[in-house]
ROBA-781742 format. One record per residue: x, y, z of N, C-alpha, C in turn. Coordinates in steps of 0.001 Angstrom, whole numbers, plus 500000, padded with zeros to 6 digits. Atoms other than C-alpha are relative to their C-alpha. Example, Ala and Ser with C-alpha at 12.3 -4.5 7.8 and 13.67 -1.06 7.14 Angstrom:
2
500890498810500000512300495500507800500900501200500000;499180498810499940513670498940507140499230501090500730;
END
This chain:
115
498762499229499956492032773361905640500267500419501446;499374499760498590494331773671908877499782501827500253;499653498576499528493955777024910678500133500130501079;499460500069499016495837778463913273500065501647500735;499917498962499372494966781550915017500280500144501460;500058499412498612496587783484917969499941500964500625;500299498488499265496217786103920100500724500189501330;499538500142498886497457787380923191501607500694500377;498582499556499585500811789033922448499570501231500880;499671498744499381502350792477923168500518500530501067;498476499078499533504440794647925177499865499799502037;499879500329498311505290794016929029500713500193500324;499268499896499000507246795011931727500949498597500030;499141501524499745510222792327932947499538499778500966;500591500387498833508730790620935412498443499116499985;501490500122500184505329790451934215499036498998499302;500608501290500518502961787973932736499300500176498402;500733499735501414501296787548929306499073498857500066;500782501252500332498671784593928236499562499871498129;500519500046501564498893783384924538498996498807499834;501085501230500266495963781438922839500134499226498467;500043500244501085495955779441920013498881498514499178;501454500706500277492583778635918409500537499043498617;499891500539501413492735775476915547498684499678499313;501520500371500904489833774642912845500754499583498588;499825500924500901489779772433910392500268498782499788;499367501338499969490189769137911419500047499389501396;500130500718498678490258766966914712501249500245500690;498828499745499386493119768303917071500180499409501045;499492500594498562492685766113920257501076499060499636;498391500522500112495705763617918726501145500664500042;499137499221500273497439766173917720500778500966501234;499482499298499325500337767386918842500391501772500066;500242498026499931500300771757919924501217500578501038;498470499654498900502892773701921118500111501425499563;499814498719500251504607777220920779502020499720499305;498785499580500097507917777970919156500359501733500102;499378498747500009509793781557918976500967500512499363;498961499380501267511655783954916295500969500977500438;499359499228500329513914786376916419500848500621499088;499392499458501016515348788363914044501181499580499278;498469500635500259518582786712912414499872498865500754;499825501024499298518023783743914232499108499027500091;500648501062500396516321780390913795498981499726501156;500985500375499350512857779437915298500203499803501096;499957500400498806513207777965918762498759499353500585;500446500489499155511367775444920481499735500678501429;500087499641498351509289776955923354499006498804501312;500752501084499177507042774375924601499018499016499082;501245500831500645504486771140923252499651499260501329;500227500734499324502408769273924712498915498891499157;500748501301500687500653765700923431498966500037500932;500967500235499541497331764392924046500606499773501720;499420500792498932499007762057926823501340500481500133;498998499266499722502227762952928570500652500992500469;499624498000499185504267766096930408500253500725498741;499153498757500578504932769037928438500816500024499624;499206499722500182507950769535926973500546501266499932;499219498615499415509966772514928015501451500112499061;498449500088500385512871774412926481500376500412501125;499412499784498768515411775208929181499721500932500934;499740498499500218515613778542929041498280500559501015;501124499436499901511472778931929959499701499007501028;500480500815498586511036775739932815499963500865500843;500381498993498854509610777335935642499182500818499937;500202498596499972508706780247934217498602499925499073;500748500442501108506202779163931220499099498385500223;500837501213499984503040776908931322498962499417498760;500352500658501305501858775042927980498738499418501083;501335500474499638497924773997928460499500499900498945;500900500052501251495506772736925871498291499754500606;501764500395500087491410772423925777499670499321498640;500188500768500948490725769839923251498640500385499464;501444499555500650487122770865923382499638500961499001;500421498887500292487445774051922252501302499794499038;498521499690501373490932773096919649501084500841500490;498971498971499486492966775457921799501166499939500395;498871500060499618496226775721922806500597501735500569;500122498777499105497668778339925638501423499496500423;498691499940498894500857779369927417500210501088500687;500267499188499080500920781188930245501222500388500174;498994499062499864504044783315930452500456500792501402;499469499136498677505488784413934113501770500199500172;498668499677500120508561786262935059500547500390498882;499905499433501848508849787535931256501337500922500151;498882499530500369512746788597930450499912500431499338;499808499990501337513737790576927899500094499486498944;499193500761501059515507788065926253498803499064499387;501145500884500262511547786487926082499753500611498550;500164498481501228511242789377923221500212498936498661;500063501396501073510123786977919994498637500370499406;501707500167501050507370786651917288499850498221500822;500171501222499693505840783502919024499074499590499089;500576500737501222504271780961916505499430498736500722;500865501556499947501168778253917191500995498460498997;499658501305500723502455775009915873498986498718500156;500666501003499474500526772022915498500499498640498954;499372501347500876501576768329914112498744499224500059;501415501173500058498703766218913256499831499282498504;500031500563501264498670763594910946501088499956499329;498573500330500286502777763619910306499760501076498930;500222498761500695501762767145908846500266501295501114;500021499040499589503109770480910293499422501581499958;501727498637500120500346773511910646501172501634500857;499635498645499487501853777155911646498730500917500357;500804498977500013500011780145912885500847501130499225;499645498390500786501098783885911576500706500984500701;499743499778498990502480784624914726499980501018500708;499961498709499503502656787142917415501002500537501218;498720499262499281504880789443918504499542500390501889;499610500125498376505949789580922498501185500830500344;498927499117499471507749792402924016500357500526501376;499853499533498437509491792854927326501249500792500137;499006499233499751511051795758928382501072500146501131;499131500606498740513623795792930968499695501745500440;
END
């Protein structure tokens, strides 16, 4: 059974940095593709970043520059390093993982930047 724990939210200054982690178990994750999306209240998920075994990153617009997607295969992990943090960053962020033409969630965690 897929599991998807993360850690790493909570409350920040604008400007400032965060580092989310997102540990997987249950299954072989170096194919697999890991990434982050983002919620807000009334408003549909959002693509924040993936990244594949092989390949760049994929970026949403909004976070190039500012946001760095990293994985450790060894350890199942998946990370995004958060700089320059806007308000508008303010989101339940959610692990995602695709492996096996199967989609895995985490439980997500909340991210808050104050202006």
């Amino acid at each position: 059974q897929v599991q998807l724990v993360e850690s790493g939210g909570g409350l920040v200054q604008a400007g400032g940095s965060l580092r989310l982690s997102c540990a997987a178990s249950g299954g072989i994750f170096s194919a697999a593709t890991m990434g982050w999306y983002r919620q807000v209240p009334g408003k549909q998920r959002e693509l924040v970043a993936t990244i594949r075994t092989l390949g760049s990153p994929n970026y949403a617009d909004d976070v190039k520059g500012r946001f760095t997607i990293s994985r450790d295969n060894a350890k199942n992990t998946v990370y995004l390093q958060m700089n320059s943090l806007k308000p508008e960053d303010t989101a339940v962020y959610y692990c995602y993982v695709r492996r096996i033409e199967l989609d895995y969630w985490g439980q997500g965690t909340q991210v808050t930047v104050s202006s």
